[in-house]
N, CA, C and O of each residue as an XYZ file, in Angstrom:
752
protein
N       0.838     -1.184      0.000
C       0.000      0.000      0.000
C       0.878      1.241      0.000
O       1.849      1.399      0.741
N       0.411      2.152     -0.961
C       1.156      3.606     -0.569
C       1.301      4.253      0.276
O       0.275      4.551      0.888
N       2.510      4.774      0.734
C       2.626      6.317      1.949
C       2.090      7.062      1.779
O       1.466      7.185      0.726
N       2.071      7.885      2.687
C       0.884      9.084      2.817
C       1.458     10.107      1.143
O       0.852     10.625      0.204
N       3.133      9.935      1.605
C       3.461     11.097     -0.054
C       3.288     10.357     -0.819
O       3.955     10.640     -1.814
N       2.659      9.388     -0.956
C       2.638      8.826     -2.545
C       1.257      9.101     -2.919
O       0.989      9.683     -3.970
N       0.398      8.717     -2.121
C      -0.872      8.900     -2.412
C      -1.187     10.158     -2.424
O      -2.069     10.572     -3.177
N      -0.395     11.102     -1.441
C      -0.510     12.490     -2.135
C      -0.393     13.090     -3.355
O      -1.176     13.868     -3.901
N       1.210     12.435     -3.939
C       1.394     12.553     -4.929
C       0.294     11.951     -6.152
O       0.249     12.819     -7.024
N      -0.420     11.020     -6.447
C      -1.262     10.434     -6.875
C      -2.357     10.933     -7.000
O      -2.980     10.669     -8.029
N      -2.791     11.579     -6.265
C      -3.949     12.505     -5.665
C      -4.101     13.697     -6.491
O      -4.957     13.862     -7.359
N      -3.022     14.660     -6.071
C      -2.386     15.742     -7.146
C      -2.174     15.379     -8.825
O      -2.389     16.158     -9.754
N      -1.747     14.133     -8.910
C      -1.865     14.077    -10.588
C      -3.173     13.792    -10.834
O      -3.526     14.531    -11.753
N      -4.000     13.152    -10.510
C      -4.906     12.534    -10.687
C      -6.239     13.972    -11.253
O      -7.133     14.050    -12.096
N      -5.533     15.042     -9.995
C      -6.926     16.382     -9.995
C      -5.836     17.168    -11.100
O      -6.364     18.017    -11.817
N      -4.448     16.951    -11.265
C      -3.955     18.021    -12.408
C      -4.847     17.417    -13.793
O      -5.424     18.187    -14.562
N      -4.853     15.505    -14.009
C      -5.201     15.228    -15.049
C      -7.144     15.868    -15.371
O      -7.470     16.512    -16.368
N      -7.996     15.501    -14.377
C      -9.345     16.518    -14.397
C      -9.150     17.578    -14.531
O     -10.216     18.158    -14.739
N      -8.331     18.226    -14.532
C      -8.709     20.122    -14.624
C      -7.927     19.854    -16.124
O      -8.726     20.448    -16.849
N      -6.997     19.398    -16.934
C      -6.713     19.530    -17.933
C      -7.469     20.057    -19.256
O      -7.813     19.221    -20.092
N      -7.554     20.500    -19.324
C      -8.988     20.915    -21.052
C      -8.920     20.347    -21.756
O      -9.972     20.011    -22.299
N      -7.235     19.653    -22.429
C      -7.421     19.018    -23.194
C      -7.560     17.397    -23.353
O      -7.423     16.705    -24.361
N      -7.920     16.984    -21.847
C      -7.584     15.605    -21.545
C      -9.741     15.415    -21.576
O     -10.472     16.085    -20.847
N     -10.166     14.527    -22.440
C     -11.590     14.191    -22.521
C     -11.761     12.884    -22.041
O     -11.352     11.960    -22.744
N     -12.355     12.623    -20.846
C     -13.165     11.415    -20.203
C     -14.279     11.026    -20.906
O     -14.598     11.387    -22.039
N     -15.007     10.066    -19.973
C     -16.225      9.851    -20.967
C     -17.163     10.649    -20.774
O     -18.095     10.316    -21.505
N     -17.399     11.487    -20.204
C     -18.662     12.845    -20.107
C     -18.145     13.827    -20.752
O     -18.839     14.844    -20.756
N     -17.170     13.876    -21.296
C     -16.819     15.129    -22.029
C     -16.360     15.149    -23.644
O     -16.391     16.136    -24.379
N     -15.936     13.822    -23.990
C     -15.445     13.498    -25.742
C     -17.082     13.798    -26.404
O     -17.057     14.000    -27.618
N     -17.869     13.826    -26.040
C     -19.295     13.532    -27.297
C     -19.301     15.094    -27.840
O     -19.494     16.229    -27.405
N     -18.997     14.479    -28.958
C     -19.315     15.820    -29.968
C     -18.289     17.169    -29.907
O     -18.508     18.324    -30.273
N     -17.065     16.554    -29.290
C     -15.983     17.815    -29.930
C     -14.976     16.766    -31.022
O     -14.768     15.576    -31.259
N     -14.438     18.514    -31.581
C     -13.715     17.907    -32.584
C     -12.387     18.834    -31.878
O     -12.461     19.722    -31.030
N     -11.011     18.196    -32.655
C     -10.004     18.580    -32.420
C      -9.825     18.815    -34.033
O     -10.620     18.672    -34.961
N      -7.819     19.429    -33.966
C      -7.365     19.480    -34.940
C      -6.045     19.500    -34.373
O      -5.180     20.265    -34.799
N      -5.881     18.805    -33.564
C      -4.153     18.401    -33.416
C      -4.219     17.105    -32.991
O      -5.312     16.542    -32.938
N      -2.673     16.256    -32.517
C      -2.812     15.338    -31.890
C      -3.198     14.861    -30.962
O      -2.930     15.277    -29.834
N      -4.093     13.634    -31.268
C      -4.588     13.056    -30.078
C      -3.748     11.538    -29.487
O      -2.993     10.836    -30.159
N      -4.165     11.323    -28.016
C      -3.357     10.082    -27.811
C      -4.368      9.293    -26.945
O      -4.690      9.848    -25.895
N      -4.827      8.292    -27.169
C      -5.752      7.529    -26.372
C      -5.050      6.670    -25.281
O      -4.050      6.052    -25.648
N      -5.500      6.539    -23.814
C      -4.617      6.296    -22.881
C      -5.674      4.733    -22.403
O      -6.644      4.762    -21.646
N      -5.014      3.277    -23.230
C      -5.673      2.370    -23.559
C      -4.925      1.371    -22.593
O      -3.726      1.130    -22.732
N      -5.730      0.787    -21.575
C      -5.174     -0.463    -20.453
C      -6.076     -0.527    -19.489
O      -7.142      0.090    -19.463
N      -5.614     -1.362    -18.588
C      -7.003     -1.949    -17.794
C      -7.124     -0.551    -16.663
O      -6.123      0.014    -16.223
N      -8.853     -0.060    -16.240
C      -9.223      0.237    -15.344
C      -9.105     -0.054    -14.131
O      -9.572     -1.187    -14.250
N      -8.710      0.070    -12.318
C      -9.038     -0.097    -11.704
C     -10.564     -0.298    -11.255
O     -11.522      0.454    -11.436
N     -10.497     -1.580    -10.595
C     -12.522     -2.161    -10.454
C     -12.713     -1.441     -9.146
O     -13.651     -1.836     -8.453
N     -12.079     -0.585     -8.758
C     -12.931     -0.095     -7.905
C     -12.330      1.266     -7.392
O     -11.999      1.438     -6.219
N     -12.213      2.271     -8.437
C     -10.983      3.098     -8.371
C      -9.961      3.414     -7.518
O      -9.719      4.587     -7.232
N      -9.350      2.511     -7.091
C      -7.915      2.732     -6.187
C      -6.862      3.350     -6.478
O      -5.908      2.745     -6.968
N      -6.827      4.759     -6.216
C      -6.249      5.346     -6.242
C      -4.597      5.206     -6.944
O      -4.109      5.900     -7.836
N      -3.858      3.842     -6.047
C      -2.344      3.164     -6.403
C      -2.591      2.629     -7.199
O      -1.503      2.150     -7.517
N      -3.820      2.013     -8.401
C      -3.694      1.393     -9.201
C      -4.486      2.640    -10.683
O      -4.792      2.214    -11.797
N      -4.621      3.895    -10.310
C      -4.880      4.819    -11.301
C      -3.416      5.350    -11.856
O      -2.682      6.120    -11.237
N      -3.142      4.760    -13.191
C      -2.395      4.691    -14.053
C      -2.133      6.253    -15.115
O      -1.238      7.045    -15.414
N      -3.524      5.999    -15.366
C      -3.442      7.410    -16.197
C      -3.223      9.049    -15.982
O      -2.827      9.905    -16.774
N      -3.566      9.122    -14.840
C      -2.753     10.206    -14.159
C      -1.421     10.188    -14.593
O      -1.174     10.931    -15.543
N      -0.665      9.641    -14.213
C       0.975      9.585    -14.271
C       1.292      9.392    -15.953
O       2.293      9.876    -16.480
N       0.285      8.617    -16.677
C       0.923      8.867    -18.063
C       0.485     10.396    -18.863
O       1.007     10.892    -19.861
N      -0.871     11.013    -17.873
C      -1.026     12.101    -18.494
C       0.435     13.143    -17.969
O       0.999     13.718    -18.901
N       0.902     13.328    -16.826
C       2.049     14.088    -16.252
C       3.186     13.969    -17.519
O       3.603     14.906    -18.199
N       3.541     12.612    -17.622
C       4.813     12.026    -18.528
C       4.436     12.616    -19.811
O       5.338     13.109    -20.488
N       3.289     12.638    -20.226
C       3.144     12.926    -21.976
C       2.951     14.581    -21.837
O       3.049     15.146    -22.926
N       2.665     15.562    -20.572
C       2.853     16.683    -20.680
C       4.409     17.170    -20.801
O       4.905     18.038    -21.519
N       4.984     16.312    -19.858
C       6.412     16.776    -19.259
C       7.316     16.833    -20.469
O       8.228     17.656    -20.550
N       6.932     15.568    -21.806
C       7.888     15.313    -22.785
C       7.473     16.329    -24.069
O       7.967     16.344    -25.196
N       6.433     17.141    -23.534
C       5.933     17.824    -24.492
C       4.752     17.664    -25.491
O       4.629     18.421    -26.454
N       3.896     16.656    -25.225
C       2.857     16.818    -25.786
C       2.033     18.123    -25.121
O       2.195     18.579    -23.989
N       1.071     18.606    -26.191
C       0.180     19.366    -26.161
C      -1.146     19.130    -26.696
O      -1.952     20.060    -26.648
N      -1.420     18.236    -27.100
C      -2.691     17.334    -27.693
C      -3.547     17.640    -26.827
O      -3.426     18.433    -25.893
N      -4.739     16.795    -27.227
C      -5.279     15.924    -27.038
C      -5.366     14.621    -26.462
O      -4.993     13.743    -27.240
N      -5.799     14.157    -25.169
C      -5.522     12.895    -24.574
C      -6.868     12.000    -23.863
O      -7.004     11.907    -22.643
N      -7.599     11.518    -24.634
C      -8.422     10.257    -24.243
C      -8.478      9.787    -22.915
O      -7.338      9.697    -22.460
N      -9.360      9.450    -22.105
C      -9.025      9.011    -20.729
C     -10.159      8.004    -21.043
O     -11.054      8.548    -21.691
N     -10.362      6.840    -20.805
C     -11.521      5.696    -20.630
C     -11.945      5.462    -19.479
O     -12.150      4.378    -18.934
N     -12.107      6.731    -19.019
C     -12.600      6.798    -17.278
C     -13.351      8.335    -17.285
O     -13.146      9.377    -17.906
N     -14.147      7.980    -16.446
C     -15.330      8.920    -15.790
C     -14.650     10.331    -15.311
O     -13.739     10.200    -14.493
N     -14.903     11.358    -15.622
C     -14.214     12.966    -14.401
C     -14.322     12.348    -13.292
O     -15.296     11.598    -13.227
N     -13.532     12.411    -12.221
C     -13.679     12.735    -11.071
C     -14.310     11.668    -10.486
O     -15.080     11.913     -9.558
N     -14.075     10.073    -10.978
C     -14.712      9.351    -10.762
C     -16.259      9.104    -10.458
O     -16.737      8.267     -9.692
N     -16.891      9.998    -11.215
C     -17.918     10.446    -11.095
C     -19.200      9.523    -12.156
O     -19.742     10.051    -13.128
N     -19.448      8.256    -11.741
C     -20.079      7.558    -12.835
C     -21.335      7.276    -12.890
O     -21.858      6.219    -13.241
N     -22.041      8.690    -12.373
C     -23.612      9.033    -12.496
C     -23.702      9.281    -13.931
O     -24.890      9.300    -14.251
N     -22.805      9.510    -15.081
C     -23.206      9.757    -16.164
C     -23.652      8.360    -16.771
O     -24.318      8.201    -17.794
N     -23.249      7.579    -16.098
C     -23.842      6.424    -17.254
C     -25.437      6.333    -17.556
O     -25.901      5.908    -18.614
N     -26.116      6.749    -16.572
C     -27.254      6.926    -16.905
C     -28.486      7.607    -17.804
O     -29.707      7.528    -17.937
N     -27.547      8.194    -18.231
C     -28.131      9.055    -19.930
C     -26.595      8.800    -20.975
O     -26.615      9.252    -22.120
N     -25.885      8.384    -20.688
C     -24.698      7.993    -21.596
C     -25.487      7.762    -23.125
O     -26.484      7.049    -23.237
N     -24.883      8.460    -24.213
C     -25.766      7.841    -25.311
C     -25.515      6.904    -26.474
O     -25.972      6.963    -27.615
N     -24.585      5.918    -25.865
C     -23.826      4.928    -26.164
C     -23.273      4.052    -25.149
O     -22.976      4.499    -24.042
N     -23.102      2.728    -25.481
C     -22.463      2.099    -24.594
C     -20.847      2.367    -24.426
O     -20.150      2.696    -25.386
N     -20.212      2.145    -22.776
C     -18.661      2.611    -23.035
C     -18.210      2.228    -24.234
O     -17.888      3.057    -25.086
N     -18.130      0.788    -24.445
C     -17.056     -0.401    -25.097
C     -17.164      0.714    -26.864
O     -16.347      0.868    -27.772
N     -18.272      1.138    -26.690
C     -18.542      2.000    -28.273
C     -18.090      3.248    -28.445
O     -17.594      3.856    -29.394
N     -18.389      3.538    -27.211
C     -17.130      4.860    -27.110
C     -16.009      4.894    -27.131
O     -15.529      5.863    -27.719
N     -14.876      3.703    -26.410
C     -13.936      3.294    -26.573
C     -13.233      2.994    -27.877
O     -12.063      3.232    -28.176
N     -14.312      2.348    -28.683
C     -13.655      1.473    -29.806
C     -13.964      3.136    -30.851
O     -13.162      3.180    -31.783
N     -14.532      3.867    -30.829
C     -15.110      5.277    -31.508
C     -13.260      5.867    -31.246
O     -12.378      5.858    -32.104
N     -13.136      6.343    -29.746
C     -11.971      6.957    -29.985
C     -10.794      5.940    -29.639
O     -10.057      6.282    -28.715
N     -10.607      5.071    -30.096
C      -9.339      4.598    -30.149
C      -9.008      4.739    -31.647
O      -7.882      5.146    -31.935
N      -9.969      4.412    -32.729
C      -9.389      4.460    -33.715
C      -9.882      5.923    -34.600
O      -9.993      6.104    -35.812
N     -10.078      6.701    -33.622
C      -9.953      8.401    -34.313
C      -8.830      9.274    -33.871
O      -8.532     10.374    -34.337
N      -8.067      8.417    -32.597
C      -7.161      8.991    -31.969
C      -5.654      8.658    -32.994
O      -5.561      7.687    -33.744
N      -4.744      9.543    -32.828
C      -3.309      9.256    -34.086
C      -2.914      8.531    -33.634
O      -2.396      7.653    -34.324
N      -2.890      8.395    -31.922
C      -2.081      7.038    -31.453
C      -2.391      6.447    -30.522
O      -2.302      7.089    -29.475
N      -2.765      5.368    -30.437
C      -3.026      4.688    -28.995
C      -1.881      4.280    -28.254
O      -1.014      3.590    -28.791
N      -1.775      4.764    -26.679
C      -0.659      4.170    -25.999
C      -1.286      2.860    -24.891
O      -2.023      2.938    -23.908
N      -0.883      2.143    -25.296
C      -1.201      0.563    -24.038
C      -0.218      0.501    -23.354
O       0.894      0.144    -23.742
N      -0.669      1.014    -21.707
C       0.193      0.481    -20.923
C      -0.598     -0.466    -19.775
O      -1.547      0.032    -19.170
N      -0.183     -1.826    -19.499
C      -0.815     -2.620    -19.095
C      -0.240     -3.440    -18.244
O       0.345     -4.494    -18.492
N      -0.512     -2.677    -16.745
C       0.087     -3.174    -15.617
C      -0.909     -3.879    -14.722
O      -1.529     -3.492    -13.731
N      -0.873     -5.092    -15.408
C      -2.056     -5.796    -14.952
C      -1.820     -6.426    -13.485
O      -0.703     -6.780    -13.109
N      -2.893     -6.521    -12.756
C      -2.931     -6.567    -11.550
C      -4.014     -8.058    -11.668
O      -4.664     -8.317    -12.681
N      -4.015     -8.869    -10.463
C      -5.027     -9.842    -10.845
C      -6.312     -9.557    -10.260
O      -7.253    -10.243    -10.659
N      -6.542     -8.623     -9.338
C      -7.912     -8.187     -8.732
C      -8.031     -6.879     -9.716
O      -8.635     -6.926    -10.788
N      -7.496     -5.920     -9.308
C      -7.877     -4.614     -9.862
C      -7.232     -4.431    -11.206
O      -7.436     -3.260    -11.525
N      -6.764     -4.854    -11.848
C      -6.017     -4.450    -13.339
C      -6.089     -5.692    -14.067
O      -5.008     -6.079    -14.512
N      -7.184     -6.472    -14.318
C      -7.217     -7.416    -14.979
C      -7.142     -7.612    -16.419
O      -6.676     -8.580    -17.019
N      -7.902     -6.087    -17.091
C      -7.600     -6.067    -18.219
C      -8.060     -6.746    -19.872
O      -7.565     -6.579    -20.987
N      -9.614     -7.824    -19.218
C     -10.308     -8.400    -20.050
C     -10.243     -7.116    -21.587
O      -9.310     -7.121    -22.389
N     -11.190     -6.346    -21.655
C     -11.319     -5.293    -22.690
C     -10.188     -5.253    -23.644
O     -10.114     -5.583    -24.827
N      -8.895     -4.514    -22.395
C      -7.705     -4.432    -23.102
C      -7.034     -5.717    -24.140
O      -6.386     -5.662    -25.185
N      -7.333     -6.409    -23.634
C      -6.659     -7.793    -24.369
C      -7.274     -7.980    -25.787
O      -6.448     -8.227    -26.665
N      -8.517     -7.909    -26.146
C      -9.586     -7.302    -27.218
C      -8.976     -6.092    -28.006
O      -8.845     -6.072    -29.230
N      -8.721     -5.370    -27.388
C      -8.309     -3.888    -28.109
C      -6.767     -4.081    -28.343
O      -6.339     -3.538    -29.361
N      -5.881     -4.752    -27.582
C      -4.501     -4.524    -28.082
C      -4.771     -5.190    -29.155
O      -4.930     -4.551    -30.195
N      -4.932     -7.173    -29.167
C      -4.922     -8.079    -29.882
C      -5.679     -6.996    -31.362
O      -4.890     -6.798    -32.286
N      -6.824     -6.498    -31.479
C      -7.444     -5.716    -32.714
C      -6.302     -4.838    -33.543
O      -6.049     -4.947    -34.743
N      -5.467     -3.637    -32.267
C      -4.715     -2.918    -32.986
C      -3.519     -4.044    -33.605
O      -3.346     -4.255    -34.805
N      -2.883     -4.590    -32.671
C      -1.432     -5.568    -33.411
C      -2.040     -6.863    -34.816
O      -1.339     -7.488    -35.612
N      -3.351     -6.872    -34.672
C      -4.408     -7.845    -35.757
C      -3.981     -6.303    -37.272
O      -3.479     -6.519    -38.375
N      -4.434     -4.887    -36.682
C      -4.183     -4.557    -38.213
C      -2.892     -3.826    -38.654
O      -2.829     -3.191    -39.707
N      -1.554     -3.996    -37.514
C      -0.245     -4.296    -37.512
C       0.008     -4.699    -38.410
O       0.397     -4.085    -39.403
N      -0.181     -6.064    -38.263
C       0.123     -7.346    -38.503
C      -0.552     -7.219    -40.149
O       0.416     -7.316    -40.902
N      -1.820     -7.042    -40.963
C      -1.928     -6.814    -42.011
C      -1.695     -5.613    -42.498
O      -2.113     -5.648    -43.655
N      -1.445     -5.008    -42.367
C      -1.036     -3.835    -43.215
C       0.271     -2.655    -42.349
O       0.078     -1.498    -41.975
N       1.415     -3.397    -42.259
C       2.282     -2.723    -41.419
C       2.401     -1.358    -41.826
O       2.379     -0.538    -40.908
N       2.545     -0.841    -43.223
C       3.342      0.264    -43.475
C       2.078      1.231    -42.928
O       2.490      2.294    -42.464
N       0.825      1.087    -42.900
C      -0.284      1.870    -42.624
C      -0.726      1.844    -40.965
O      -1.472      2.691    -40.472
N      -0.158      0.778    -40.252
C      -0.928     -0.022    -38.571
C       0.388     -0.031    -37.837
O       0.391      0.082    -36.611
N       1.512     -0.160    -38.523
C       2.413     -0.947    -37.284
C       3.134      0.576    -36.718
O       4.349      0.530    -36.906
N       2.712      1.826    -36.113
C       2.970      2.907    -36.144
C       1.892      3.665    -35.342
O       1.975      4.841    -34.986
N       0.926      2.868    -35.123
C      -0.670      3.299    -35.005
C      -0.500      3.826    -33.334
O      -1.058      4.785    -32.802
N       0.632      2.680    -32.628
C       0.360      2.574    -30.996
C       1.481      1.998    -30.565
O       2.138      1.143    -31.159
N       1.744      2.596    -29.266
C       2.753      1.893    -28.797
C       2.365      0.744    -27.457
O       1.193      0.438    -27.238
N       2.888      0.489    -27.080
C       2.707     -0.509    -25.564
C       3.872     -1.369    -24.719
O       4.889     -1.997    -25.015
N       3.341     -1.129    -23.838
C       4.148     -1.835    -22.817
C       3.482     -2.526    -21.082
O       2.304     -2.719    -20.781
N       4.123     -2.647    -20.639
C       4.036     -3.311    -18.859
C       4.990     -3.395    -18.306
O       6.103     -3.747    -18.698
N       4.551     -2.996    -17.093
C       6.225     -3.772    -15.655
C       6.347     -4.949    -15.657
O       5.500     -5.842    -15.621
N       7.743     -4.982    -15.713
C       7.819     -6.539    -16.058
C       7.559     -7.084    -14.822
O       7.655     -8.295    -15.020
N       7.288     -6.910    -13.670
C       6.197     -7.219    -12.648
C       4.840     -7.415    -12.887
O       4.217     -7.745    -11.878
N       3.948     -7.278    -14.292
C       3.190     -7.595    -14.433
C       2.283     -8.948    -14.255
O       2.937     -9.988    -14.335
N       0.935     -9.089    -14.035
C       0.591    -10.657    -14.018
C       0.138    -10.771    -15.511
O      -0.180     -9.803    -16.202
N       0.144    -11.796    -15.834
C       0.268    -12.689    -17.016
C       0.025    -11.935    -18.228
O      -1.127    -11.649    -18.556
N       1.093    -11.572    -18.955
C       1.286    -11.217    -20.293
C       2.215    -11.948    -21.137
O       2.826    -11.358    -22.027
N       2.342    -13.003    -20.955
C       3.477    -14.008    -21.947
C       2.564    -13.351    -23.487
O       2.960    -12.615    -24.390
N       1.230    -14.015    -23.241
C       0.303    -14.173    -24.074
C       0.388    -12.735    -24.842
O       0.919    -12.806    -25.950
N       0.146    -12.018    -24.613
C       0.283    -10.312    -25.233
C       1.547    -10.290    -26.083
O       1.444    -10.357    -27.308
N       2.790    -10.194    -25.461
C       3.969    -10.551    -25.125
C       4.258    -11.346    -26.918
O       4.816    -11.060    -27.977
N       3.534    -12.342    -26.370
C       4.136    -13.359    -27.836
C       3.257    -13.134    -29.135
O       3.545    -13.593    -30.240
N       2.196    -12.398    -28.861
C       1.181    -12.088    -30.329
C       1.775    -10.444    -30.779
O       2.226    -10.120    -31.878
N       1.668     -9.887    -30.003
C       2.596     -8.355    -30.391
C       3.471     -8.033    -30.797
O       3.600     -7.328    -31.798
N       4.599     -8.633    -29.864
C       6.288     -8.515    -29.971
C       6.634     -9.954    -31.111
O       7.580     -9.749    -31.871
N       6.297    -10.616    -31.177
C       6.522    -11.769    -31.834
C       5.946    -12.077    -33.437
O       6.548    -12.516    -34.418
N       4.943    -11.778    -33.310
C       3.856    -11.598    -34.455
C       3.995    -10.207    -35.260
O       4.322     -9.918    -36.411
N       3.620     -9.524    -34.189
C       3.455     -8.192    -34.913
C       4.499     -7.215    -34.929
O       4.379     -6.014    -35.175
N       5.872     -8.057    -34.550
C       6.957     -6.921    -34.350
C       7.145     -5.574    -33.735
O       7.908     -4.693    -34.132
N       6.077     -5.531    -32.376
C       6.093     -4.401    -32.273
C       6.842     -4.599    -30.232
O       6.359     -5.158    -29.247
N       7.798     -4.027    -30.389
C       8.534     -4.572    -28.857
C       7.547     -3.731    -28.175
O       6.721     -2.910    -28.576
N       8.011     -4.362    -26.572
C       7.056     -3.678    -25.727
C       8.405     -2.600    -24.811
O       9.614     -2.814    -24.896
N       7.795     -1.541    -24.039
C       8.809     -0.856    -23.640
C       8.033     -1.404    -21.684
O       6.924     -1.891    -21.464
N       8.796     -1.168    -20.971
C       8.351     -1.564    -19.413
C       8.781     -0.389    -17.889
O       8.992     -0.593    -16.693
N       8.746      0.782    -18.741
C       8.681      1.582    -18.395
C       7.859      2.840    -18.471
O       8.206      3.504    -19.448
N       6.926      3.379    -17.805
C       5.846      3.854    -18.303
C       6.388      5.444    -19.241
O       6.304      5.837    -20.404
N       6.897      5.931    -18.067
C       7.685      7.120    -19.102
C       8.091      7.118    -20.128
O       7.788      7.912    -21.019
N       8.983      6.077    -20.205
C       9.492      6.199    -21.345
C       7.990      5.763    -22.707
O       7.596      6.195    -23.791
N       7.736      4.994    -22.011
C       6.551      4.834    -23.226
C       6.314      6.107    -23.712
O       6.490      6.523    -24.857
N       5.887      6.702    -22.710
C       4.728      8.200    -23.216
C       6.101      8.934    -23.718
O       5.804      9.516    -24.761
N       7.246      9.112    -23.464
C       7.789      9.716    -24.271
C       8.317      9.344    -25.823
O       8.853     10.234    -26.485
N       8.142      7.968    -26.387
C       8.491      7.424    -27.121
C       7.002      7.774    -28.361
O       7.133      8.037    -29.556
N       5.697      7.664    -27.596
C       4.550      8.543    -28.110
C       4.848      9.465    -28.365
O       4.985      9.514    -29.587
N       5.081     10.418    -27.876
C       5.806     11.799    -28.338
C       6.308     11.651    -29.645
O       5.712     11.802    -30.712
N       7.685     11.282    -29.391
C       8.813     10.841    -30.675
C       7.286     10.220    -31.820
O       6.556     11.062    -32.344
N       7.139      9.295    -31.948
C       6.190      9.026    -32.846
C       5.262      9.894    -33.565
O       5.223     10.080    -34.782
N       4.409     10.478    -32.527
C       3.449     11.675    -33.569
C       4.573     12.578    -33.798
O       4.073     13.688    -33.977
N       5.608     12.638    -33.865
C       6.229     13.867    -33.780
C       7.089     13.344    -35.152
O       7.781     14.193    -35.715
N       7.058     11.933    -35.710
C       7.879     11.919    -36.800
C       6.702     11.468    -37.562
O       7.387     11.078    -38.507
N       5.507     11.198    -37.938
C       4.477     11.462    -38.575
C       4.660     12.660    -39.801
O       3.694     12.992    -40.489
């Protein structure tokens, strides 16, 4: 479990990533448009938002720090706030699959946990992006990056259809991921 400064720290990214303007949850993507880069922030949810296992905070910090200015996807509620599902005018999984592939790049980072970071969805959505990798590289294999701690629970399976199949290595460091996103839309 985290120290009091970690969860502070956690806390603080978590309310820098909500106040962001350009970072859209699911109560806020319906019906804007952009015109710069976007980056969809694609891996398993915490099931019951725990704070030490909210991920996207820290990749939104890393992809500010390296210089993005985009646009950034969150597949989570403001403020953990998930009274919107109740007039939602789509199901998530459709919203999800809507902006993953309108976004320039999807980043998967997938620090799967076996209670809280399990990651069913994700496994669907990586396997889809490295599926159109895998057929049409010069157009897909560029699309997204991904990775995990190599403390992760069970990704052989990911691991050997991605990196193996689809040639696309995994990085196991979260920073560096999001900065390697960077580098990518940035040689586009």
């Amino acid at each position: 479990m985290a120290g009091r400064k970690e969860t502070q720290k956690m806390l603080n990214l978590t309310c820098a990533m909500w106040d962001d303007e350009k970072v859209l949850c699911y109560q806020d993507a319906e019906g804007s448009t952009w015109n710069q880069d976007s980056i969809f922030l694609a891996g398993p949810s915490s099931r019951e938002d725990v704070l030490e296992f909210k991920w996207r905070s820290l990749a939104v910090h890393y992809l500010r720090e390296a210089g993005f200015i985009g646009i950034i996807f969150i597949p989570e509620p403001r403020e953990n706030d998930w009274a919107f599902k109740e007039n939602f005018p789509e199901p998530i999984v459709a919203w999800e699959a809507r902006y993953i592939l309108q976004s320039d790049l999807v980043l998967f980072w997938i620090p799967r946990h076996q209670t809280q970071l399990p990651g069913r969805v994700t496994n669907t959505e990586l396997g889809f992006m490295a599926g159109r990798a895998c057929a049409n590289p010069e157009r897909f294999k560029y699309s997204f990056v991904w990775g995990y701690p190599r403390d992760a629970w069970k990704v052989k399976s990911e691991h050997h259809w991605v990196s193996e199949i689809a040639g696309i290595e995994p990085l196991h460091d979260l920073n560096e991921l999001c900065i390697e996103a960077v580098r990518l839309l940035g040689d586009k």
